[in-house]
C-alpha positions, 0 to 999 in steps of 0.5 A: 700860160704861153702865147698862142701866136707864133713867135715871131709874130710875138716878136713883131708885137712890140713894135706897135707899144712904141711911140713912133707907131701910137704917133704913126697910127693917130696921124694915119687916123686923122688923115683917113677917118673913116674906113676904107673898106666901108667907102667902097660899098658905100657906107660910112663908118668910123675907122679905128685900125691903121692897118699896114696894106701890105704885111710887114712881116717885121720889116720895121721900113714897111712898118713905119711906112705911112704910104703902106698904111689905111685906115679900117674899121675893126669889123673890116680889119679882122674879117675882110682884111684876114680873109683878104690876107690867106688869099680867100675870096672875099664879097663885098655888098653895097649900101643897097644891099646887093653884091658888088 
């Protein structure tokens, strides 16, 4: 069975198995350990994705820019970044609950 992803989206997908970005996203990762996302409501969660603020889109300049990068938790990066991404309005609450 075939990808489901576009392919040229597959054809990015190789860039993330190289050395230089495993190099790239663990220096993103320890620079920035907790996410991003989370800091601007007030909570604290451990970042696992460096995510590129900018899409790429297989410009291989963007994608190894260390200053289009952040640090996201998992939840964040496919769920507020994804809607963020197609232009959708995103909620953000604080720690206390309430929305921002």
């Amino acid at each position: 069975m075939g990808s489901s992803r576009r392919p040229v989206a597959t054809a990015w997908h190789r860039l993330y198995s190289t050395t230089r970005w495993r190099r790239l996203r663990e220096h993103q990762l320890a620079v920035e350990p907790l996410c991003r996302f989370c800091l601007d409501s007030d909570l604290v969660e451990a970042a696992t994705v460096a995510d590129h603020i900018t899409p790429h889109k297989g410009d291989i300049a963007l994608f190894h820019d260390p200053n289009n990068l952040q640090s996201l938790c998992s939840a964040c990066h496919n769920s507020t970044k994804q809607r963020i991404e197609l232009g959708q309005a995103v909620v953000t609450f604080g720690a206390d609950g309430w929305p921002r």
